[in-house]
Legacy VTK file of the C-alpha trace (Angstrom):
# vtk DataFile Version 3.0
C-alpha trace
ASCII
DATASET POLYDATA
POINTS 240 float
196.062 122.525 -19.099
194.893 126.195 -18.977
191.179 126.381 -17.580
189.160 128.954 -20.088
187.282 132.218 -18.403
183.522 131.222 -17.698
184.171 127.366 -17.359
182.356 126.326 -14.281
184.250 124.380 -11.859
182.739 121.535 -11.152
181.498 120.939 -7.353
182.580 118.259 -4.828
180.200 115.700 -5.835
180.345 116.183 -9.779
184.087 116.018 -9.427
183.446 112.277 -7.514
181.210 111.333 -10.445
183.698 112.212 -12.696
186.750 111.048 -11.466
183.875 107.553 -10.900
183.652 107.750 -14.466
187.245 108.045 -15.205
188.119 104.815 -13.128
186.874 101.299 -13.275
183.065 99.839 -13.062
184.215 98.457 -9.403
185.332 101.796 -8.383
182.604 103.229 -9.944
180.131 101.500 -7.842
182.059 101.831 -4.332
182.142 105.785 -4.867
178.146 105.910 -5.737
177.516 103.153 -2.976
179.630 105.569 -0.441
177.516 108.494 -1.529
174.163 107.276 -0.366
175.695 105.953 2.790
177.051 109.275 3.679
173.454 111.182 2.510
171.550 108.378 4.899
173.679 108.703 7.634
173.031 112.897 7.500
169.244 111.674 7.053
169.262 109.617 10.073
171.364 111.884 12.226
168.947 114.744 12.023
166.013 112.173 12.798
167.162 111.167 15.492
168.271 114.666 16.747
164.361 115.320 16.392
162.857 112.438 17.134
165.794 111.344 20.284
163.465 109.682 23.362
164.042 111.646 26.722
165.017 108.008 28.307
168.574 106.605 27.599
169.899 103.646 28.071
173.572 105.764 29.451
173.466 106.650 33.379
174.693 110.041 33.848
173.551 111.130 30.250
170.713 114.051 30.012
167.257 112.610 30.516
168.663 108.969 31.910
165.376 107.181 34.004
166.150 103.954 35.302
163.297 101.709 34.238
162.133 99.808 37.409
159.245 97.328 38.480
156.552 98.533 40.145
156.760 98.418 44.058
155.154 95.127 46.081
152.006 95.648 47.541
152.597 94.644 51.256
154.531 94.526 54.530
158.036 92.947 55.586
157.403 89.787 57.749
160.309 90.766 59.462
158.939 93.717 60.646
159.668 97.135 60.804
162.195 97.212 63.402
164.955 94.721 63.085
167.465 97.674 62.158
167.134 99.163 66.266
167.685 95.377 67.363
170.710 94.848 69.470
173.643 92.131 68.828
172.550 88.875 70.957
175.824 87.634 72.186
175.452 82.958 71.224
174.039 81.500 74.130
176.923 78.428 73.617
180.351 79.720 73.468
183.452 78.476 72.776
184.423 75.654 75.885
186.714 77.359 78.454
185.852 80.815 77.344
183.431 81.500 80.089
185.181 82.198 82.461
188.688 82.374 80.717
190.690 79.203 81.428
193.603 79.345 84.467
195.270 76.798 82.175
195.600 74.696 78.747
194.455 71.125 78.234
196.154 68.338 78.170
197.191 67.092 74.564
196.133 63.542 76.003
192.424 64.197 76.325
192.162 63.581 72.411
191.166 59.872 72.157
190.908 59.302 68.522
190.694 61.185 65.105
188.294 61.380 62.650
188.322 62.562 58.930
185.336 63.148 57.163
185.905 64.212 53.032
183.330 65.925 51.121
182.156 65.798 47.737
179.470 65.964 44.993
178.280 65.498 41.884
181.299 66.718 40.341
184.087 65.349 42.505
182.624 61.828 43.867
185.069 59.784 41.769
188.122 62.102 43.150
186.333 60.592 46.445
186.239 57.039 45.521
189.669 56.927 44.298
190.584 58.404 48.065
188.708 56.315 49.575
190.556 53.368 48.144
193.902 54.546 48.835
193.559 55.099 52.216
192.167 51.953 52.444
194.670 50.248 51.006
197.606 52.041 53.411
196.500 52.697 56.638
194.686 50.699 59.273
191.782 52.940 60.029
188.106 52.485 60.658
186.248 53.204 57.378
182.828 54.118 57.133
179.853 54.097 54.740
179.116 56.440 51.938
177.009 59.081 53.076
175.016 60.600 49.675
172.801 63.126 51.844
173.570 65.551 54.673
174.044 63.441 57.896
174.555 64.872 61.481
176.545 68.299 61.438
177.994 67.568 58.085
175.839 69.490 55.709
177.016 67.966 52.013
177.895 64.314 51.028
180.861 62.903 52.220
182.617 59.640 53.627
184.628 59.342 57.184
187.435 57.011 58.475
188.488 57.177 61.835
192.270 56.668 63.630
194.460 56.379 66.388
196.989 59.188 67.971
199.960 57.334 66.293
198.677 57.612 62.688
198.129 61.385 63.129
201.739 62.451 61.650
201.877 60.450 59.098
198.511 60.989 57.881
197.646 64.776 58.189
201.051 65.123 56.037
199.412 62.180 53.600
196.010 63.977 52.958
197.758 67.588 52.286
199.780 65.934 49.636
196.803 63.339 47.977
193.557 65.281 48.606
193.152 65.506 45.345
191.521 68.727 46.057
188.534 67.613 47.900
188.227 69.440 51.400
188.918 67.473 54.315
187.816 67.767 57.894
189.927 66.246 60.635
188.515 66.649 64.259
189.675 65.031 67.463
187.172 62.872 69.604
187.694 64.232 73.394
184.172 63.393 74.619
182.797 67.186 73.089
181.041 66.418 69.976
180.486 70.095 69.314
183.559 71.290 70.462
185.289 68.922 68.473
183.767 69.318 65.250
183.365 73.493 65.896
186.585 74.211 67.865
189.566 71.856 67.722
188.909 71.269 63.888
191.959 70.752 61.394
191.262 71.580 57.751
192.850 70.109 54.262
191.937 72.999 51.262
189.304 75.186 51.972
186.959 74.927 55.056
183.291 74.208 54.989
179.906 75.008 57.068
179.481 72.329 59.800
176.102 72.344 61.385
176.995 71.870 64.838
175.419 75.019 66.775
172.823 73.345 68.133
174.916 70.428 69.235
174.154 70.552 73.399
177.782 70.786 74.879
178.320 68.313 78.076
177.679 70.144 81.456
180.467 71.139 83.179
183.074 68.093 84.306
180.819 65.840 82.175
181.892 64.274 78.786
180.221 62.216 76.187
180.500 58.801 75.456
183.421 58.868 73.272
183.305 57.313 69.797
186.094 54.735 70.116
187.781 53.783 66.975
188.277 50.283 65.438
189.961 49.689 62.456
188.051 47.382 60.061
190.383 47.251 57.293
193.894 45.898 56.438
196.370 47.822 54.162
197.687 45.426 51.418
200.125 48.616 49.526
203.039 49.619 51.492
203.359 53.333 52.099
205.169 55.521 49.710
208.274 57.256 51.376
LINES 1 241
240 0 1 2 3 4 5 6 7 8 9 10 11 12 13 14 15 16 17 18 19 20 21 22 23 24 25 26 27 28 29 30 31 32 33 34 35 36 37 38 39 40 41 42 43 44 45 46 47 48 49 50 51 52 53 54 55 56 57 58 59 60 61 62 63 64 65 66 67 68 69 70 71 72 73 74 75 76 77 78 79 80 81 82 83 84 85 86 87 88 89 90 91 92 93 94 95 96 97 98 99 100 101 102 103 104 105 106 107 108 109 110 111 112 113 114 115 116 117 118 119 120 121 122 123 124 125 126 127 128 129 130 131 132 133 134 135 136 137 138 139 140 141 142 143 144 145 146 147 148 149 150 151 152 153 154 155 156 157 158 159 160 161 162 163 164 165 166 167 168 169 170 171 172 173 174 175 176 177 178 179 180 181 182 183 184 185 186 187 188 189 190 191 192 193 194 195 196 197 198 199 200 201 202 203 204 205 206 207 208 209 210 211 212 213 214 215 216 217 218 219 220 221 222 223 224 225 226 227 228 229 230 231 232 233 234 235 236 237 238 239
């Protein structure tokens, strides 16, 4: 319809309030509710233009300072020079290294096996349930429980010992049934540290053994080697 000369047009909000007051009491109140959101959040923007803090919580933003604690009071008990310190070569090295061996040894100086499996809290029934299999398969030397740390071995665990012959048929047997655990399989050649440091097999991932400070036999000396005697009898017949 034909707008007469000198009718004022009405502005942005009148023309919300009455197009609110053309439509429903629901629309009605979303359009006035929308209004005062939009007229706080142009409040708020300019008070915080105003009022903004110089410290942000954005790095690389204008004004950005990292709030810190306050410095220790004190000295290093390490010193002040440990970064000019040169690299100490280990007074024990690998057997044979020093000076480089003419040769390799003989396959025959490994006596025995031993195969110590860790676990803790989490996996000790995995452990158990090991523990009886084995026992009920192979004829091997089974030891105790050991719930703390004991010798080199730095977490709980439990070890079974065997002979030469059992050594293909069991390595294969532990990589499939290890149930996850990790597994450490050393020969005994009469080097305790060597054995458990350097001739070391591994089932899953490998583990810290605390075996540095094992004293290595002198030269042409060996240690009394832990002989193996099996002290149980398998009642279950292998798979295969």
């Amino acid at each position: 319809m034909p707008i007469e000369a000198g009718t004022l047009l009405p502005t942005g909000d009148d023309h919300h309030a009455q197009q609110a007051d053309l439509g429903s009491p629901v629309r009605r109140r979303l359009l006035a509710s929308a209004g005062v959101a939009v007229g706080g959040l142009a409040s708020a923007s300019a008070g915080s233009a105003a009022d903004a803090a110089p410290n942000t919580t954005e790095p690389g933003r204008p004004g950005f300072r990292p709030i810190v604690p306050p410095p220790a009071q004190g000295h290093s008990p390490w010193g002040q020079d440990t970064v000019s310190e040169a690299t100490p070569r280990p007074a024990s090295v690998r057997p044979g290294e020093t000076p480089l061996p003419d040769r390799p040894r003989a396959y025959t100086d490994i006596k025995s096996y031993h195969a110590h499996i860790y676990f803790d809290e989490d996996s000790y029934q995995k452990a158990a349930l090991l523990r009886r299999w084995v026992a009920e398969r192979f004829p091997v030397e089974l030891g105790n429980w050991n719930l703390q740390p004991r010798g080199p071995h730095v977490t709980p665990s439990f070890y079974f010992g065997f002979r030469n012959d059992l050594l293909p048929v069991l390595v294969p047997w532990l990589q499939l049934n290890s149930l996850g655990l990790t597994i450490l399989i050393h020969p005994n050649t009469g080097d305790g540290r060597a054995d458990h440091l350097h001739y070391a097999l591994w089932v899953n991932r490998a583990q810290p053994v605390n075996a540095y400070n094992w004293p290595a036999p002198a030269p042409g000396e060996t240690e009394a080697l832990e002989e193996v005697f099996p002290n149980v009898v398998p009642t279950v017949p292998l798979e295969s």
